[in-house]
TIDREN-741922 format. One record per residue (C-alpha): z, y, x; residue in three letters; residue number from 1. Coordinates in pm, 1 decimal. Example, Ala and Ser with C-alpha at 12.3 -4.5 7.8 and 13.67 -1.06 7.14 Angstrom:
780.0_-450.0_1230.0_ALA_1
714.0_-106.0_1367.0_SER_2
END
This chain:
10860.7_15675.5_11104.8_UNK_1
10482.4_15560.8_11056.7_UNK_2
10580.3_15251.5_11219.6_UNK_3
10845.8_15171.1_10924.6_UNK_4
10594.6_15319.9_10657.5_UNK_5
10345.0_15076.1_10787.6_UNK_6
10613.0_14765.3_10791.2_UNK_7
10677.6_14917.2_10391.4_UNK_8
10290.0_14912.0_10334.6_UNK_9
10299.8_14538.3_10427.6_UNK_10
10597.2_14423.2_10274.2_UNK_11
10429.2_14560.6_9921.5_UNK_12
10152.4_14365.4_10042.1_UNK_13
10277.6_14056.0_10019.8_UNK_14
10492.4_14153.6_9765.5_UNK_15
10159.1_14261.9_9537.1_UNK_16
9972.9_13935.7_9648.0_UNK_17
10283.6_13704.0_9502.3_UNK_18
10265.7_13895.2_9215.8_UNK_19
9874.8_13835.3_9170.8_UNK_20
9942.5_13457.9_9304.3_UNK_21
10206.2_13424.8_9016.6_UNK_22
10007.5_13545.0_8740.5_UNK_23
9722.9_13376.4_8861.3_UNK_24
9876.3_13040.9_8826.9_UNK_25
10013.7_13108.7_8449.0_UNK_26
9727.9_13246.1_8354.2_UNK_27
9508.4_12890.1_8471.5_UNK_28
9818.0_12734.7_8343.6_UNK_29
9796.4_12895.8_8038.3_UNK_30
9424.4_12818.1_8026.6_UNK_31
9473.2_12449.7_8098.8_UNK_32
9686.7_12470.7_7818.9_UNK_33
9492.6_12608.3_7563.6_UNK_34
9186.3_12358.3_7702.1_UNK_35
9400.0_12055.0_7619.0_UNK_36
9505.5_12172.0_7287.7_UNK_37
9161.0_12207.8_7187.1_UNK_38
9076.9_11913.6_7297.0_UNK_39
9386.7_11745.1_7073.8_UNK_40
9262.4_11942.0_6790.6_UNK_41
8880.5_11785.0_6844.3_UNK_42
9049.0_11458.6_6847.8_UNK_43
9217.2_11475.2_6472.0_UNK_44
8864.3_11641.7_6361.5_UNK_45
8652.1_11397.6_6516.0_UNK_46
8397.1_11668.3_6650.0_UNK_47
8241.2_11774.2_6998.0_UNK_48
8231.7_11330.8_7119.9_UNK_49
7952.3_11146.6_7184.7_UNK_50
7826.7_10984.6_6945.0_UNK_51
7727.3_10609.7_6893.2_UNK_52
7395.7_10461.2_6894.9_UNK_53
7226.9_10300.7_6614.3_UNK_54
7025.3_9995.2_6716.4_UNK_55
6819.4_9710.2_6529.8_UNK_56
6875.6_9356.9_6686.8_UNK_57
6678.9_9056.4_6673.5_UNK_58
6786.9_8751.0_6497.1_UNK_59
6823.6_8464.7_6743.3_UNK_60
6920.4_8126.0_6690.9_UNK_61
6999.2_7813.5_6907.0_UNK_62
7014.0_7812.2_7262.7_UNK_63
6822.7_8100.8_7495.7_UNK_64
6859.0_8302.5_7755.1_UNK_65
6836.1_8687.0_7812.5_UNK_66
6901.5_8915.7_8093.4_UNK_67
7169.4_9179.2_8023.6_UNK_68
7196.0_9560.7_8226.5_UNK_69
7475.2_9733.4_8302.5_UNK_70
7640.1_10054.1_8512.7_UNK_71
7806.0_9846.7_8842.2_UNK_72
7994.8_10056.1_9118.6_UNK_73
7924.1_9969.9_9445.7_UNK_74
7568.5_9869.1_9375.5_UNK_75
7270.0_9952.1_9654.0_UNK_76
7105.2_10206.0_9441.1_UNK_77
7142.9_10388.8_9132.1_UNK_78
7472.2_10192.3_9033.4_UNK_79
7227.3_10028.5_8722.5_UNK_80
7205.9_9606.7_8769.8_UNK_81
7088.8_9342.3_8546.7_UNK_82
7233.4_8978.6_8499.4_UNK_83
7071.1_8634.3_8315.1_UNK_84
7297.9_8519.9_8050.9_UNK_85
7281.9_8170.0_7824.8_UNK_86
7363.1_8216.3_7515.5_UNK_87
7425.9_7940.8_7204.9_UNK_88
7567.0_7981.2_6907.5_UNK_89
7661.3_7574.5_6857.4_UNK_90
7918.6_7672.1_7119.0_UNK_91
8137.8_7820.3_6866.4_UNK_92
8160.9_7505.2_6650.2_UNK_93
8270.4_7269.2_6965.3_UNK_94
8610.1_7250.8_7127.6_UNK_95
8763.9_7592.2_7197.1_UNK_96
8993.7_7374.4_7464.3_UNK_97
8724.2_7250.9_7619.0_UNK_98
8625.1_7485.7_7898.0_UNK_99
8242.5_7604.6_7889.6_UNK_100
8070.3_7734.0_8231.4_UNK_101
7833.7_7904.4_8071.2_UNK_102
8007.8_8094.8_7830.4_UNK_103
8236.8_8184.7_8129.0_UNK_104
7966.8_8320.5_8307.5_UNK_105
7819.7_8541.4_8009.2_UNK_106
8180.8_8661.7_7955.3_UNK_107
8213.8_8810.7_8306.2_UNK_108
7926.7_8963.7_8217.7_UNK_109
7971.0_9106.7_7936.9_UNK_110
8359.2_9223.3_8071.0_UNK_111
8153.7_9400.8_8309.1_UNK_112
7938.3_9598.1_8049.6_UNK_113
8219.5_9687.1_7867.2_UNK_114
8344.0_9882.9_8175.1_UNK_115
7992.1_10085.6_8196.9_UNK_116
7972.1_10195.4_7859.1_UNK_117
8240.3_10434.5_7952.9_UNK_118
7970.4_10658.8_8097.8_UNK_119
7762.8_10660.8_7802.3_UNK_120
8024.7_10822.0_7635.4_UNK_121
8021.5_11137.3_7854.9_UNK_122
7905.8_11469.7_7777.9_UNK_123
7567.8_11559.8_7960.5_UNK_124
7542.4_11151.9_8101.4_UNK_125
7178.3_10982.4_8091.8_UNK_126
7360.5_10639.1_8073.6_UNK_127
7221.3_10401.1_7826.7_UNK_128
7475.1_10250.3_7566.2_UNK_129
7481.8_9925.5_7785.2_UNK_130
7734.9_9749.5_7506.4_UNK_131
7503.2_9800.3_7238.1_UNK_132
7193.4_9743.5_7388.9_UNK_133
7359.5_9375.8_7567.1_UNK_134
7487.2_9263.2_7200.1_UNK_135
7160.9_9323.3_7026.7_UNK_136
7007.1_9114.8_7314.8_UNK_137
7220.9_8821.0_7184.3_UNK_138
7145.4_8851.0_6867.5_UNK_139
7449.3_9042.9_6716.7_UNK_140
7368.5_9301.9_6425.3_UNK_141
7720.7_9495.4_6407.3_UNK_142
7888.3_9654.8_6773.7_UNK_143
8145.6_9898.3_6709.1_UNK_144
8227.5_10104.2_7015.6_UNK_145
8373.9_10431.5_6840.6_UNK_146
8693.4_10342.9_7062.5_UNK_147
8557.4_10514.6_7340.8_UNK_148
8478.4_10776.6_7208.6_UNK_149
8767.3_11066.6_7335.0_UNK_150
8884.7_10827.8_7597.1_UNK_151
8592.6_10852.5_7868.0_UNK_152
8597.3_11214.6_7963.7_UNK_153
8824.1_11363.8_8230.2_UNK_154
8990.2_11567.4_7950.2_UNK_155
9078.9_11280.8_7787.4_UNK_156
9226.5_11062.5_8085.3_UNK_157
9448.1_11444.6_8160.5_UNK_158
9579.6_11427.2_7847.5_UNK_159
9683.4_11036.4_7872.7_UNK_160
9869.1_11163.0_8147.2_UNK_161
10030.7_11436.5_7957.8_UNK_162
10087.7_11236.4_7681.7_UNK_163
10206.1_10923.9_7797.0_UNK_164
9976.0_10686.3_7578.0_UNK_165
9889.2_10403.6_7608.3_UNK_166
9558.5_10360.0_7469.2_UNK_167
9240.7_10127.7_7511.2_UNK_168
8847.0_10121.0_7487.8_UNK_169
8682.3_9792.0_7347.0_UNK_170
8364.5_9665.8_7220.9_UNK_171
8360.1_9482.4_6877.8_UNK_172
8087.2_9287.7_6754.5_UNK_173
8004.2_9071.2_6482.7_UNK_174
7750.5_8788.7_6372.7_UNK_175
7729.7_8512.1_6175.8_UNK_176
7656.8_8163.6_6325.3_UNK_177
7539.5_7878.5_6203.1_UNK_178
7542.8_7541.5_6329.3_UNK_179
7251.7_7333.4_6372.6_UNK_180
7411.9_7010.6_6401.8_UNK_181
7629.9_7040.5_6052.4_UNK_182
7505.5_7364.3_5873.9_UNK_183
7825.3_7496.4_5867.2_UNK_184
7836.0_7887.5_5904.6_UNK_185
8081.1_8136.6_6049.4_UNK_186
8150.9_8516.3_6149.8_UNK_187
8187.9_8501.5_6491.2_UNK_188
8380.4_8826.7_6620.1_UNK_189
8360.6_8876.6_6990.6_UNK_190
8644.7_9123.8_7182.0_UNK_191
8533.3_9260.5_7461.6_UNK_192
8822.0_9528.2_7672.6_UNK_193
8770.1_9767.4_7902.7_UNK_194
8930.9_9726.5_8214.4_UNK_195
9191.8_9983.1_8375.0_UNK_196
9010.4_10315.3_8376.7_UNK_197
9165.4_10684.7_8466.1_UNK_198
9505.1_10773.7_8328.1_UNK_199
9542.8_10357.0_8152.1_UNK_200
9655.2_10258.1_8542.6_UNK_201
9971.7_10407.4_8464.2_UNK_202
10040.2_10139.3_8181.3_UNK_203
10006.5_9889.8_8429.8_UNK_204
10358.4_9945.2_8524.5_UNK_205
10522.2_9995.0_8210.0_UNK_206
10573.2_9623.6_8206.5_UNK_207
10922.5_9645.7_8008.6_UNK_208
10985.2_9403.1_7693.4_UNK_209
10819.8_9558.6_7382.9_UNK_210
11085.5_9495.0_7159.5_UNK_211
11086.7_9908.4_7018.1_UNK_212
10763.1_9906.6_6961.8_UNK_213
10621.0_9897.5_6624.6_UNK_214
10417.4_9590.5_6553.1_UNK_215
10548.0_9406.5_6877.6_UNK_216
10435.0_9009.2_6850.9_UNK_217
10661.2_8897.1_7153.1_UNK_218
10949.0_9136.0_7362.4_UNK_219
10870.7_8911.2_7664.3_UNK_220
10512.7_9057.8_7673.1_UNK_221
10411.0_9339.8_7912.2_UNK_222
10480.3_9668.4_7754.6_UNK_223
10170.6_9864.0_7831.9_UNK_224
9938.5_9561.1_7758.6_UNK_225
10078.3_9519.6_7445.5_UNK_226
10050.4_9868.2_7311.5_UNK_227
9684.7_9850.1_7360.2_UNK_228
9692.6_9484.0_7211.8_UNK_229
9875.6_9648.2_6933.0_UNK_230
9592.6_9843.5_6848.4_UNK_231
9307.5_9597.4_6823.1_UNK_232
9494.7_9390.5_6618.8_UNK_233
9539.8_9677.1_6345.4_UNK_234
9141.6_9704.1_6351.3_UNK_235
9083.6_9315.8_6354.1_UNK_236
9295.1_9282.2_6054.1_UNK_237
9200.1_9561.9_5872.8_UNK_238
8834.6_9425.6_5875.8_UNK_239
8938.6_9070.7_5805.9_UNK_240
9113.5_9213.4_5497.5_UNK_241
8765.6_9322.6_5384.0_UNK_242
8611.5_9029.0_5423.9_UNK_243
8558.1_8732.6_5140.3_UNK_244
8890.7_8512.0_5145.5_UNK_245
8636.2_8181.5_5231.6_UNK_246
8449.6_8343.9_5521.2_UNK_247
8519.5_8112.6_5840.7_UNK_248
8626.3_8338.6_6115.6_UNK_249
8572.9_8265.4_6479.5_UNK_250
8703.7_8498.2_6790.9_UNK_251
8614.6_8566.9_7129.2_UNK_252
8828.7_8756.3_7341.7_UNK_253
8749.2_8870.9_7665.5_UNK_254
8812.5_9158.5_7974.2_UNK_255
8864.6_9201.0_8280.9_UNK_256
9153.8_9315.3_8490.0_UNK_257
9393.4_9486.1_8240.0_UNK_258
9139.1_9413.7_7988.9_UNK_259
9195.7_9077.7_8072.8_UNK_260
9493.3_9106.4_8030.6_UNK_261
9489.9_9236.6_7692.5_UNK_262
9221.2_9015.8_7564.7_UNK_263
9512.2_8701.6_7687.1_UNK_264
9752.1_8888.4_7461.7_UNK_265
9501.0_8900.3_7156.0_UNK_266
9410.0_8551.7_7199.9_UNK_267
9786.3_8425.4_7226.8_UNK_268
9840.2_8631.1_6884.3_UNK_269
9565.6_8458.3_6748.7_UNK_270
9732.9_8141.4_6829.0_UNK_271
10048.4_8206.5_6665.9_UNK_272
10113.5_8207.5_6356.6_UNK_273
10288.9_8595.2_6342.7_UNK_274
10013.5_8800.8_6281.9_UNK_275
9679.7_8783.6_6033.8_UNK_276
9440.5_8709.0_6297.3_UNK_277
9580.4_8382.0_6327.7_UNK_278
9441.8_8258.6_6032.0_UNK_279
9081.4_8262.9_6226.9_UNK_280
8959.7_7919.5_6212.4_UNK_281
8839.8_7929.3_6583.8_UNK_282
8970.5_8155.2_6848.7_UNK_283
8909.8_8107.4_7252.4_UNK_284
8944.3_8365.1_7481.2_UNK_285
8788.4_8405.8_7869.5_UNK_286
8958.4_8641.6_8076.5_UNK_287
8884.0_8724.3_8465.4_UNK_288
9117.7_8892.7_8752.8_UNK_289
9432.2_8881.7_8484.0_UNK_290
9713.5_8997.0_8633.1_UNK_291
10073.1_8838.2_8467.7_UNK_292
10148.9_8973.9_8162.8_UNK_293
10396.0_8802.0_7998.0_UNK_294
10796.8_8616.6_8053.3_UNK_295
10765.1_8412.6_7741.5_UNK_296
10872.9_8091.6_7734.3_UNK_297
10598.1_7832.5_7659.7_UNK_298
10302.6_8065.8_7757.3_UNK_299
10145.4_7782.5_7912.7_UNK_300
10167.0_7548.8_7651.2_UNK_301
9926.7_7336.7_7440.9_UNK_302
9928.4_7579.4_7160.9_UNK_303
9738.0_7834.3_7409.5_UNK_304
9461.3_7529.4_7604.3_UNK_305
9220.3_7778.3_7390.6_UNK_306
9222.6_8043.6_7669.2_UNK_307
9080.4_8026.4_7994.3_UNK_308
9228.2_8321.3_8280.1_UNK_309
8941.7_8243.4_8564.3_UNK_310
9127.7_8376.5_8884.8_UNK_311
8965.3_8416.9_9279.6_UNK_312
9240.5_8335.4_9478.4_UNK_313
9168.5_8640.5_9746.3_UNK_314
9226.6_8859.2_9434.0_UNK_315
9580.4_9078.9_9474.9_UNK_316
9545.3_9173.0_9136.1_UNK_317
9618.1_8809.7_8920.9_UNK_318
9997.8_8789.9_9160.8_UNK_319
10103.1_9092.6_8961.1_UNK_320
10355.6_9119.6_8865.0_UNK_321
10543.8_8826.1_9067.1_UNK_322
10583.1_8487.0_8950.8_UNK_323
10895.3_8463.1_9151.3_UNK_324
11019.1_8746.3_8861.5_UNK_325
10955.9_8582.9_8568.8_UNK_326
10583.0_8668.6_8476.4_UNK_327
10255.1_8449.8_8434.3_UNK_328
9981.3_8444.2_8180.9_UNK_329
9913.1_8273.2_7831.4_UNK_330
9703.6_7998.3_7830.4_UNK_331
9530.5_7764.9_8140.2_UNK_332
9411.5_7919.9_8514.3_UNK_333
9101.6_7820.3_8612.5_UNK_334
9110.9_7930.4_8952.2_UNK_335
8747.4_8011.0_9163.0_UNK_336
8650.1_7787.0_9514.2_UNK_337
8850.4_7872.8_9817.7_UNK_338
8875.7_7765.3_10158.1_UNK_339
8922.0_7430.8_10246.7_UNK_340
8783.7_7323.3_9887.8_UNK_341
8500.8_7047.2_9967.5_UNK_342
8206.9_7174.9_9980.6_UNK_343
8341.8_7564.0_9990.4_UNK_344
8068.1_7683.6_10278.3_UNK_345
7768.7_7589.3_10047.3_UNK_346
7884.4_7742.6_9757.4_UNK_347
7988.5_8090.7_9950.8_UNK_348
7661.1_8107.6_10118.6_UNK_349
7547.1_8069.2_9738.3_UNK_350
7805.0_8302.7_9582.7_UNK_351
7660.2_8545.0_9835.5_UNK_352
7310.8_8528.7_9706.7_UNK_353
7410.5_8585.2_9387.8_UNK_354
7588.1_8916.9_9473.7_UNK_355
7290.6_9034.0_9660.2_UNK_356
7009.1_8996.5_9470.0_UNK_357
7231.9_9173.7_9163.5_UNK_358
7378.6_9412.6_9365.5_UNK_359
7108.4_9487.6_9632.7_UNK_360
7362.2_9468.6_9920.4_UNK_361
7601.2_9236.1_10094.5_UNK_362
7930.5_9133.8_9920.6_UNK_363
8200.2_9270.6_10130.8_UNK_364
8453.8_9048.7_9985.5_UNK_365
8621.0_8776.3_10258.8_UNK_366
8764.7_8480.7_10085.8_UNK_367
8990.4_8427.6_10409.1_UNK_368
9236.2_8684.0_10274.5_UNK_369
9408.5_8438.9_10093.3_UNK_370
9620.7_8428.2_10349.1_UNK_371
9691.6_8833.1_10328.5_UNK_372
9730.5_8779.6_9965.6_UNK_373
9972.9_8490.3_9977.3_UNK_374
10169.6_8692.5_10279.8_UNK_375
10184.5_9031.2_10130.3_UNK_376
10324.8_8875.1_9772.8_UNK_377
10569.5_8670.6_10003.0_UNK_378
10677.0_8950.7_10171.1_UNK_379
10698.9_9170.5_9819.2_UNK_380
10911.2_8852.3_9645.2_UNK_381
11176.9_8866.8_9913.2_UNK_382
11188.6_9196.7_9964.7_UNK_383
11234.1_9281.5_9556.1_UNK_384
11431.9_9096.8_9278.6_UNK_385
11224.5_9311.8_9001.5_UNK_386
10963.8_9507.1_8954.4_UNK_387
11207.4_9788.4_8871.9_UNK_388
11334.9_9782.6_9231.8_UNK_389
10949.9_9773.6_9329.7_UNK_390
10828.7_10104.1_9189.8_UNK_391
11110.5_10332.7_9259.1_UNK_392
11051.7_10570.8_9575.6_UNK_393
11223.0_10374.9_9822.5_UNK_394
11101.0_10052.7_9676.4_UNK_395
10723.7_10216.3_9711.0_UNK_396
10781.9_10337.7_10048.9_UNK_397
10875.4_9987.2_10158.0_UNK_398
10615.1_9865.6_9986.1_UNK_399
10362.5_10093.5_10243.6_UNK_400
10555.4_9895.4_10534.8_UNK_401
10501.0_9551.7_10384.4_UNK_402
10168.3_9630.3_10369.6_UNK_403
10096.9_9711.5_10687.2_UNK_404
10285.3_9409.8_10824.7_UNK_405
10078.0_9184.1_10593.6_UNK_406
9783.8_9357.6_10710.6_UNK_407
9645.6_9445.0_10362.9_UNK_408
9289.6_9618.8_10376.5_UNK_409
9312.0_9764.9_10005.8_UNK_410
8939.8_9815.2_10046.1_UNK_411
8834.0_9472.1_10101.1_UNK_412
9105.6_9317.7_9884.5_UNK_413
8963.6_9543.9_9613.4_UNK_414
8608.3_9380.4_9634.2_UNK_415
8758.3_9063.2_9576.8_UNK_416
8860.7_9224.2_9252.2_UNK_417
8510.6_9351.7_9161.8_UNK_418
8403.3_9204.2_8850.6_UNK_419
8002.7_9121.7_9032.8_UNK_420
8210.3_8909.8_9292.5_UNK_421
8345.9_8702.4_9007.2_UNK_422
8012.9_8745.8_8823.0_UNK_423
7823.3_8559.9_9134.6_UNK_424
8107.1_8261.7_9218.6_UNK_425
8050.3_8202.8_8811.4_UNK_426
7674.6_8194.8_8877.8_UNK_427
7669.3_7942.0_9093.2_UNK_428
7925.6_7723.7_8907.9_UNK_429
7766.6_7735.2_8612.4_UNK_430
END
C-alpha cells in the first residue's frame, strides 16, 4: 500500500511539473507576443528608435583625400578600423562606362560603413554614426539614414522573421558638384546598401520572378532583391519629384553582398527607361561580392557598361545562384587577381599588407580555393536543375554531402567574402 501511494505521489509529480512546464511556455509565449506587438505598435508611432545624428560638413572641392572609420568584424581589437579614400568630384562629369580604380576603392569602403552603422542604431551601443561622420568627411551636407532605424535591433530582425518582409537599410546622401573643367553643376546622389544582416538572409532565397509584386521593373529579377530595390526607388523618386525640373541629377549606387546586389538592380532601373530615376543624367553603380540576381535577357548589354560588379574569384558568394540556371548580374564583372595571373605573388604579398595594417591581423583568406569554389558549384550544377530543387530538405541535405566532397571550409571561404579582403586587393590596384 505505501509503495503504490508513493508510485501515486510521483505520477502527480510529473503530472504537476507538465502542468507548470505547459503554462510556463504560454505564458513566455504569450509574453513574446505581447513584446512583438509593442514593438509593431512603436514602429507605426515612430517612438522608442535611435535617433539620427545631426552633423555640419565641410565644403570640399577638387581632388583630396581623407581617411574614413568604420565598425569591421574580425578586426584585431576593438572591431573599429580606418581606411584612406580619394575623393573628386570631376569624376562625376567623365565617362560613367569608363571604369575608375579609385572610385572603386572608396566604394568598398564606403559598402563597408554602411554595414557598421547598423550598430549605431542600437539601444545602449557607444558606436559612432560611422555613415554620417564618413559622408561629411567627403564633403556631403545631406545623409539620410532613418532606414535603419527599427531594422538593427534583435526585435526587429524577430519580427522579419515573423513577418516575412523583405526590407532594407541604406545610406542616402546628397551634394552638389561642380565641375572645374566646364562649370557645369549637378546633385550628385550616392546609394549606399547594407549588406545581408539578421532575418534579410532569408530573402536571399526568395529568388522567384517578381511579377506580383507591386512596382516590379523586371519578373526575371530576384524576388527578394527586388522588394528591397522596390523601396529605394519610392524614396529616390519621391525626392526627385521635389526637386527643380532643371536640376542635373547624377547617381551612385553601391553595396556589398546582397547590397550589392540591390544597388545592381537600382542602377539597371536607372538605365531603363521604366521608372523616374531614369531620367538622371548620370548614373554608375560599383558593386562588390554580388551574387546573380537576375534571368533577364540582355543584362549584360551596352545599355548597362555603367555598372561595374568587382568579383574575387575565391568568393562562393558571386556563383549564386548558378549560371548553369539561368542567373547572372546587370552590367560588366570586373573580376579581382587570381592565381596564375602575371604577376599574382607580388600583388598578394601586397593585398596582404593592406589587410593587416587595417585590420591588425593576418588575412585568413586563401586565394587557392578557387578550385573549391569552382568544384563545389560543379558539383551543385549537376546535382540540381533549379534552385527550387536546391533548397528543399533533401536538396539541402545533399547539399551538406557535396560539401564535404568539395571540401568547402565555410570559414575560410567566408573571409574571402569579407568586405576588408576586397577593400585591400582594391588598395593595391588602385
Amino acid at each position: 500500500m505505501l509503495i503504490r501511494r508513493r508510485a501515486r505521489r510521483r505520477r502527480r509529480g510529473v503530472l504537476l511539473a507538465l502542468l507548470v512546464a505547459v503554462a510556463l511556455a504560454d505564458s513566455a509565449t504569450l509574453a513574446g507576443a505581447a513584446v512583438l506587438h509593442a514593438r509593431r505598435i512603436e514602429r507605426v508611432t515612430g517612438v522608442n528608435a535611435v535617433s539620427a545624428p545631426r552633423l555640419e560638413a565641410e565644403r570640399r572641392t577638387g581632388p583630396f583625400e581623407t581617411t574614413l572609420e568604420y565598425g569591421a568584424l574580425f578586426s584585431a581589437e576593438g572591431h573599429q578600423v580606418s581606411s584612406n579614400v580619394s575623393w573628386d568630384d570631376e569624376w562625376f562629369f567623365q565617362d560613367a562606362t569608363s571604369y575608375n580604380a579609385e572610385l572603386a576603392h572608396t566604394c568598398a569602403v564606403l559598402s563597408a560603413v554602411a554595414n557598421a552603422e547598423s550598430a549605431y542604431y542600437q539601444q545602449g551601443s557607444t558606436s559612432p554614426a560611422y555613415a554620417e561622420h564618413a559622408f561629411a568627411q567627403l564633403g556631403f551636407d545631406d545623409v539620410c539614414t532613418a532606414s535603419y532605424r527599427y531594422r538593427s535591433e534583435v526585435l526587429d530582425e524577430v519580427l522579419g522573421v515573423i513577418d516575412g518582409t523583405d526590407v532594407v537599410a541604406y545610406t542616402l546622401a546628397t551634394k552638389r558638384v561642380v565641375s572645374r573643367e566646364t562649370g557645369a553643376e549637378k546633385l550628385l546622389t550616392v546609394v549606399v546598401v547594407r549588406g545581408s544582416y539578421g532575418s534579410e538572409w532569408l530573402s536571399n532565397i526568395r529568388i522567384e520572378g517578381s511579377s506580383d509584386v507591386s512596382g516590379a521593373i523586371d519578373d526575371d529579377d530576384h524576388l527578394g532583391f527586388t522588394l528591397a530595390a522596390n523601396e529605394i526607388v519610392a524614396d529616390l523618386e519621391a525626392r526627385a519629384a521635389e526637386l527643380d525640373p532643371g536640376v542635373e541629377r547624377s547617381y551612385l549606387f553601391c553595396g556589398h553582398s546582397r547590397g550589392g546586389a540591390v544597388a545592381n538592380l537600382l542602377a539597371s532601373y536607372a538605365d531603363d527607361d521604366s521608372h523616374t530615376i531614369a531620367t538622371a543624367e548620370d548614373v554608375r553603380a560599383y558593386t562588390f561580392a554580388t551574387p546573380n540576381c537576375t534571368s533577364a535577357a540582355g543584362a549584360r548589354g551596352a545599355a548597362y557598361d555603367n555598372v561595374f560588379n568587382i568579383l574575387n574569384p575565391s568568393d562562393l558568394v558571386p556563383q549564386l545562384p548558378l549560371a548553369c540556371w539561368g542567373y547572372e548580374r546587370y552590367g560588366r564583372d570586373v573580376w579581382l587577381p587570381a592565381e596564375k595571373d602575371e604577376g599574382f605573388e607580388d600583388l598578394l604579398a601586397a593585398m596582404r599588407a593592406s589587410y593587416a595594417a587595417t585590420m591588425g591581423t593576418d588575412c585568413p583568406a586563401d586565394p587557392g580555393d578557387l578550385k573549391t569554389v569552382r568544384s563545389f558549384a560543379g558539383t551543385i550544377g549537376s546535382r540540381f536543375s533549379s534552385f527550387d530543387e536546391l533548397v528543399c530538405p533533401a536538396g539541402l541535405v545533399e547539399l551538406a554531402g557535396a560539401a564535404v566532397s568539395s571540401g568547402v571550409d565555410a570559414g575560410r571561404l567566408l573571409a574571402s567574402h569579407y568586405p576588408n579582403t576586397y577593400i585591400a586587393w582594391l588598395d593595391v590596384l588602385r
